[in-house]
LOROLO-565608 format. One line per field, with one value per residue (C-alpha): residue in one letter; z, x, y; residue number from 1. Coordinates in Angstrom, 3 decimals, decimal comma, padded with zeros to 6 digits. Layout:
r	[a_...]
c3	[Z_...]
c1	[X_...]
c2	[Y_...]
k	[NUM_...]
REM end
This chain:
r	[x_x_x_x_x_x_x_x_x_x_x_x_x_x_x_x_x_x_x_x_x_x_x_x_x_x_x_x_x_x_x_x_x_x_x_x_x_x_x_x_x_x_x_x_x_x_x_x_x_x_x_x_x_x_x_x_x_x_x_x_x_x_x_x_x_x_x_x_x_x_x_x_x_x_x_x_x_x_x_x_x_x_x_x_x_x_x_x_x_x_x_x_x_x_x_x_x_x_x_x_x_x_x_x_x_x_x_x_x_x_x_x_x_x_x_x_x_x_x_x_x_x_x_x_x_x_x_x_x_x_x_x_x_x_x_x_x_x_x_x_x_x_x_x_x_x_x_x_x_x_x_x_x_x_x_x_x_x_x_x_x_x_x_x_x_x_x_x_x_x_x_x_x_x_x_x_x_x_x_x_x_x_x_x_x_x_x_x_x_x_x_x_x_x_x_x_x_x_x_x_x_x_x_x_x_x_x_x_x_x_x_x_x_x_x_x_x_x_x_x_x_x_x_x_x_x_x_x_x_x_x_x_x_x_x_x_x_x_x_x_x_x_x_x_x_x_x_x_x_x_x_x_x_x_x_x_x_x_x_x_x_x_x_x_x_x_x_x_x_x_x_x_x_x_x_x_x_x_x_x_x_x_x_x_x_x_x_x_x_x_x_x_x_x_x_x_x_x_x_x_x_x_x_x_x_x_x_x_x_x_x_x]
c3	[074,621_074,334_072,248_068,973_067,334_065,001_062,410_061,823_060,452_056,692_055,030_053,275_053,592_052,649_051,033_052,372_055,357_055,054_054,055_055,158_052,854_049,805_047,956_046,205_044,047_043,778_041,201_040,963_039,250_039,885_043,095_046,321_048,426_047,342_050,405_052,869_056,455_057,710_060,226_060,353_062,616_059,957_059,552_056,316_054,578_052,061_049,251_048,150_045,172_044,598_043,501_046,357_048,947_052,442_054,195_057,974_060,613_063,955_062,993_062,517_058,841_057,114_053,636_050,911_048,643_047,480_047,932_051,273_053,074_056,063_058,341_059,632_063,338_063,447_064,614_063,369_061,296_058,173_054,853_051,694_049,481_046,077_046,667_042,789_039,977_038,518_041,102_040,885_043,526_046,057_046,752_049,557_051,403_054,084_056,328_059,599_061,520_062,458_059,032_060,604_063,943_065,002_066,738_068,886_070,715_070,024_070,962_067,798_068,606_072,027_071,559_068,446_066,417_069,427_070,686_067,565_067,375_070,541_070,285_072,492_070,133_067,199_063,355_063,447_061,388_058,326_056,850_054,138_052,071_054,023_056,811_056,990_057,184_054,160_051,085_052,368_053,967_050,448_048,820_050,560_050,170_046,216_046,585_048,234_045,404_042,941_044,568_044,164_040,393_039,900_037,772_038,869_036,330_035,942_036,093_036,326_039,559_041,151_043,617_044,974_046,050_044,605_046,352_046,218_047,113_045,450_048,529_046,798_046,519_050,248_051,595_049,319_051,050_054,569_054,332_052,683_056,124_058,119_056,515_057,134_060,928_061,061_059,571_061,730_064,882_064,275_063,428_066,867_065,403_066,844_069,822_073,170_073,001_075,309_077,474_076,889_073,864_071,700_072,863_069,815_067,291_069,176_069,231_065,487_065,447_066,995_064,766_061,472_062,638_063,458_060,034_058,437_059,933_059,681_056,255_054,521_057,395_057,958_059,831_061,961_063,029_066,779_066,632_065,415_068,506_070,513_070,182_071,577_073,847_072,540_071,567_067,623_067,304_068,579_067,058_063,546_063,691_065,818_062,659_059,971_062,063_062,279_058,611_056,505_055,640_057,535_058,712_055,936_052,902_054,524_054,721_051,208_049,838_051,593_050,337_046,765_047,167_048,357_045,202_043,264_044,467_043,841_039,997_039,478_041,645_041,574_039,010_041,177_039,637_040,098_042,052_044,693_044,466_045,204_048,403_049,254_049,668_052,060_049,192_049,135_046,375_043,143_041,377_044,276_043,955_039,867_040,897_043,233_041,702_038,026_040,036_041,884_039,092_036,251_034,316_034,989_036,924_033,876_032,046_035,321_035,466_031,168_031,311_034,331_032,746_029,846_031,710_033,133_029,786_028,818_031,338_031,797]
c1	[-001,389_-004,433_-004,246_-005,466_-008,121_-006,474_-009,465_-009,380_-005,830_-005,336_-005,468_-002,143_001,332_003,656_006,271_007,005_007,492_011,252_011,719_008,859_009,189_006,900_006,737_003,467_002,048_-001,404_-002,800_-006,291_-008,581_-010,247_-011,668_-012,662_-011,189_-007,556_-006,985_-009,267_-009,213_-007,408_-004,028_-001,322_001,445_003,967_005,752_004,373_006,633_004,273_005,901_003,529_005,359_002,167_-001,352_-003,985_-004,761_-006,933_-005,011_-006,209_-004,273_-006,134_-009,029_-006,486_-006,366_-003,683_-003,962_-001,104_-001,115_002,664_005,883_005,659_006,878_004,603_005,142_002,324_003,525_002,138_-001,397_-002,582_-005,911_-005,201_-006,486_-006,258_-008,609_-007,593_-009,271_-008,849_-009,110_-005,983_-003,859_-000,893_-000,392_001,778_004,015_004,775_007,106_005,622_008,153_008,470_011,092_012,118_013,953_016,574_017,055_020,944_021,484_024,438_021,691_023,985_023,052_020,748_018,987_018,389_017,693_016,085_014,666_013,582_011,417_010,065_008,579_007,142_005,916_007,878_009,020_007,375_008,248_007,228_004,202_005,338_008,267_008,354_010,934_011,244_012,770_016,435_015,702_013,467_015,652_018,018_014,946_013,019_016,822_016,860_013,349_013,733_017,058_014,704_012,569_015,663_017,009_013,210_013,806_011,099_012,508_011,746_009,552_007,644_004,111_001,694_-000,025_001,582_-001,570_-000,495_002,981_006,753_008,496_011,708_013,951_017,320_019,813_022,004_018,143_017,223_020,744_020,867_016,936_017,172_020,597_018,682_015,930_018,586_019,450_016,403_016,169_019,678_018,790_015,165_017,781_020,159_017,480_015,650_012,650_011,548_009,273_008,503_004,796_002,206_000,828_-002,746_-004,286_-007,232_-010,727_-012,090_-009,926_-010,558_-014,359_-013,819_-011,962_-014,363_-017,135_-015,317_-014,314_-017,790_-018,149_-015,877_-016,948_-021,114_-021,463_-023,165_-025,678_-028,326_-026,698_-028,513_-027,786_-028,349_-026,159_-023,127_-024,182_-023,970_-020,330_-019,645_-022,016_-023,631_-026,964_-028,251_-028,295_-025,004_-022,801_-024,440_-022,771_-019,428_-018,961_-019,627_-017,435_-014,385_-014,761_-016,581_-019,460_-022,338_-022,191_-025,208_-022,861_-019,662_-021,420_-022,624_-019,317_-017,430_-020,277_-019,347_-016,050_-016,360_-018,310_-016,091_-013,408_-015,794_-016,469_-012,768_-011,338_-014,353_-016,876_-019,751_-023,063_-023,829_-026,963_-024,612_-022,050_-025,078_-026,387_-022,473_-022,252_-025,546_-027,513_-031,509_-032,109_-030,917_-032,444_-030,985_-027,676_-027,361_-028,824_-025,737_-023,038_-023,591_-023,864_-020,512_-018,545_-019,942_-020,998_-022,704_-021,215_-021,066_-019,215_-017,051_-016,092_-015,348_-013,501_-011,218_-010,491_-009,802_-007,345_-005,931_-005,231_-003,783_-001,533_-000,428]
c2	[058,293_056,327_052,479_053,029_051,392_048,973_047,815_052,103_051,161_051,574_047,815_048,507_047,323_049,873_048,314_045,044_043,156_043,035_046,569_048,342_051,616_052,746_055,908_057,010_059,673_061,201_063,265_064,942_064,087_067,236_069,217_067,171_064,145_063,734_060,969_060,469_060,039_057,368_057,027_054,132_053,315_054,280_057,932_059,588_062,719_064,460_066,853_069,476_071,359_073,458_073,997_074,454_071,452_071,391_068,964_067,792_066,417_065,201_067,741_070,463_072,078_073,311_075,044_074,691_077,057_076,649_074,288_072,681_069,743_067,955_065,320_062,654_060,829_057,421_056,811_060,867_060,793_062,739_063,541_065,851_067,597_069,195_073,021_073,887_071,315_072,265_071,775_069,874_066,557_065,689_062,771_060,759_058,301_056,166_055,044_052,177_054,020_050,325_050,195_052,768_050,497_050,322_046,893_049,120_050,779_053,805_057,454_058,013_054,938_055,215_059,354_059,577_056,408_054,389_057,357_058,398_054,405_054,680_057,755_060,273_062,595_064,046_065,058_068,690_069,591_071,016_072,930_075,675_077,497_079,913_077,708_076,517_073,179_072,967_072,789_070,324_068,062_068,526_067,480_064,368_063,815_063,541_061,990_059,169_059,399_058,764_055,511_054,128_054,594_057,369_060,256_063,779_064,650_061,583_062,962_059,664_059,044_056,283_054,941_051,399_052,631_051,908_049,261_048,042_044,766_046,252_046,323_049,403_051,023_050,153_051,508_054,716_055,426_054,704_056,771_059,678_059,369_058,824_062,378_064,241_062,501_064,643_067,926_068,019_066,714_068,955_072,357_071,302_069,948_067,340_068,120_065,579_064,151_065,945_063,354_064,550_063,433_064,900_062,941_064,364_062,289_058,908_059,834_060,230_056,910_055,112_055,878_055,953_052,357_050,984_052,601_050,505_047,339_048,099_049,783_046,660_046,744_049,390_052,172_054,688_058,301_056,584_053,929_056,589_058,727_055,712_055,039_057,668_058,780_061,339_062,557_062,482_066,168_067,276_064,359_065,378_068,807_067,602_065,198_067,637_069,489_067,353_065,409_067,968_066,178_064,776_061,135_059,950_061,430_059,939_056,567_056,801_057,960_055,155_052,397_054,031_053,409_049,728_049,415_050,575_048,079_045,359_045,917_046,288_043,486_040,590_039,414_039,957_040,959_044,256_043,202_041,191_044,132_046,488_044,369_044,199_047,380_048,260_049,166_047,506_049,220_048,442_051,579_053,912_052,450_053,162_056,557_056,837_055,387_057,040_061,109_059,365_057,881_059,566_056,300_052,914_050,027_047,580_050,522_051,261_047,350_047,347_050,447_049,074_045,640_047,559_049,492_046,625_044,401_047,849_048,180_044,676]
k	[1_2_3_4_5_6_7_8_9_10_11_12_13_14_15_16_17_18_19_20_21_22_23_24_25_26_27_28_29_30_31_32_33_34_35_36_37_38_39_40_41_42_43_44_45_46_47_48_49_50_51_52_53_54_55_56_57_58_59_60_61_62_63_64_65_66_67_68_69_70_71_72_73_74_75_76_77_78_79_80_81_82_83_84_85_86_87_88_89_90_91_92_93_94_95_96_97_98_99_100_101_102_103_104_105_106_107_108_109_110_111_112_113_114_115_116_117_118_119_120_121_122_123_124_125_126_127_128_129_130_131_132_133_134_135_136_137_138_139_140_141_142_143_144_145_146_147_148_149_150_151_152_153_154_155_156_157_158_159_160_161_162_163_164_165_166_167_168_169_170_171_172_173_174_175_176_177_178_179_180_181_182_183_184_185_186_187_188_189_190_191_192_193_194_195_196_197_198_199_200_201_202_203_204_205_206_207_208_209_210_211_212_213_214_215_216_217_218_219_220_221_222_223_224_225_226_227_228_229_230_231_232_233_234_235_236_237_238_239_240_241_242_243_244_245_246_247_248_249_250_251_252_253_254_255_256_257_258_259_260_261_262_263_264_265_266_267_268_269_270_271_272_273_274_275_276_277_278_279_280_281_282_283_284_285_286_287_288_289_290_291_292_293_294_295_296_297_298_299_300_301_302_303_304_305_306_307_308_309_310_311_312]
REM end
């Protein structure tokens, strides 16, 4: 496999350094980008226990349209889109299979964990109620969601992950993964890696990370083609293609975003915010962000403190 780009990482820890294991929630808001695109070295189980979601894995898509249970392998680009507005969400444990290590070097370590971190063998891609495995993965799935102190039916979006330092939590979860790592071992599940990889999704990498590190600068249709050798023309429609948007409203969207961040985390002006984000124009940028957010940036930043005092 090729070396991955690492500033295309996610900026997250999930959960902590010493117990590297979150669980996390999302709920629509209404149709469009549930998560966007983005990959991390860490195994992600996603719960779908309804509604109607577009979700895409390494350019692939996948449609849920009922209960389902999917599996991200570190280092796949993936996202989600809601497809109706009243769709329910999905929840999600992100894993470092280095939290299930056995110092014995014993046959499920040297057979099972220690290939699935470096890559060898692969979660398969999703599971559904129709297959055997699926009811007593999806048990141990919410029994992992219990020992994080969530309740079943709690129905908030939980967006910055659930952590925990309890040791009776941490041992109840990594035996209920140790669990599914059975049940998908002992079904025949887990599948060797091809050596090839796609060129596609590292072309997609690659300019979703120059992306990342340009968007307060000017950024030209030419200098995305340029990463990765292509002409303007062609790499338009392969990234419409592969992201479902052209590169001009994925640049704006993620600059909207960044904004976003801004007026909730600093007390920046909204000028400086504005020029932050690789606007020049102050009167494009309220244009933007009020057909984006639905309201102004000063009432964006009031209603989040608000939120915030709330919450605290």
């Amino acid at each position: 496999m090729q070396p991955h780009l690492p500033t295309l990482k996610e900026i997250c820890l999930h959960g902590t350094k010493s117990f590297p294991c979150a669980f996390y929630q999302t709920r629509p808001a209404g149709k469009g980008t549930l998560v966007k695109h983005h990959w991390h070295d860490e195994v992600e189980i996603l719960y779908f226990f309804g509604g109607d979601f577009r979700l895409e894995i390494n350019m692939e898509q996948f449609f849920v349209r009922s209960e389902a249970l999917f599996f991200i392998n570190p280092g796949e680009l993936h996202s989600i889109f809601t497809e109706n507005a009243k769709s329910s969400g999905e929840d999600a444990i992100v894993f470092s299979p280095g939290i299930l290590n056995f110092d014995s070097y014993d046959t499920a370590q040297t057979q099972l964990i220690q290939p699935i971190q470096n890559g060898r063998l692969l979660f398969p891609r999703f599971l559904l109620p129709k297959d055997e495995a699926f009811a007593p993965v999806r048990d141990a799935f919410l029994e992992t969601m219990r020992s994080f102190g969530l309740p079943l039916d709690e129905a908030s979006a939980v967006k910055n992950g659930i952590v925990t330092d309890d040791l009776t939590s941490q041992l109840f979860i990594k035996s209920s993964l140790l669990r599914i790592l059975a049940i998908l071992s002992g079904s025949r599940l887990f599948t060797p890696t091809e050596k090839n990889y796609d060129k596609r999704v590292e072309e997609i990498k690659t300019v979703l990370t120059y992306i990342r590190e340009n968007y307060k600068d000017k950024i030209y249709i030419q200098d995305l083609a340029r990463q990765v050798n292509m002409n303007a023309q062609y790499f338009c429609r392969f990234f419409k293609r592969s992201i479902g948007r052209s590169p001009m409203e994925y640049i704006n969207e993620y600059r909207l975003k960044q904004s976003l961040r801004l007026l909730k985390e600093t007390d920046l002006p909204v000028t400086e915010v504005c020029l932050e984000c690789g606007y020049n124009n102050l009167g494009n940028f309220l244009r933007s962000f009020k057909k984006y957010a639905g309201t102004t940036p000063l009432r964006y930043r009031r209603q989040s403190q608000y939120e915030k005092v709330n919450i605290s």
